[in-house]
C-alpha angles and dihedrals in degrees: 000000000000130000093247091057081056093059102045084052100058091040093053092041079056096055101039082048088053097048095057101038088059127037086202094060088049084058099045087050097056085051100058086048090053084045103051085042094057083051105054095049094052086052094047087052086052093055097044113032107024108128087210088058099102091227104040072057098062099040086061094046089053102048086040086054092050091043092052092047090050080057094049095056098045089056089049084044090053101045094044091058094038097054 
């Protein structure tokens, strides 16, 4: 095994030895996770529906275009029947 595996270990022994010796640090402990967790969805949203995101742009762009030309044509539909 090498060295660096060591070392996670122990960091990870000290922490689980931590978390049971006091019922604070457990806590502490649930709250970073909720934490990172918060952070990393926000993040993810950003990614992926952030109206400044270029893609996300043009993704817009585009189902708005093809909105727009299913109107157009019912409107075309409609006149046409009407008149």
């Amino acid at each position: 095994m090498e060295p660096v595996y060591y070392v996670w270990f122990l960091i990870f022994a000290l922490v689980l030895y931590f978390i049971t010796v006091d019922k604070n640090v457990a806590q502490y402990y649930i709250l970073l996770t909720k934490i990172a967790e918060l952070w990393y969805r926000r993040a993810k949203w950003w990614v992926l529906y952030n109206p400044q995101n270029p893609i996300i742009k043009y993704m817009i762009w585009r189902r708005s275009f093809k909105m727009a030309e299913k109107l157009q044509k019912s409107i075309k539909k409609n006149e046409n029947s009407k008149g």
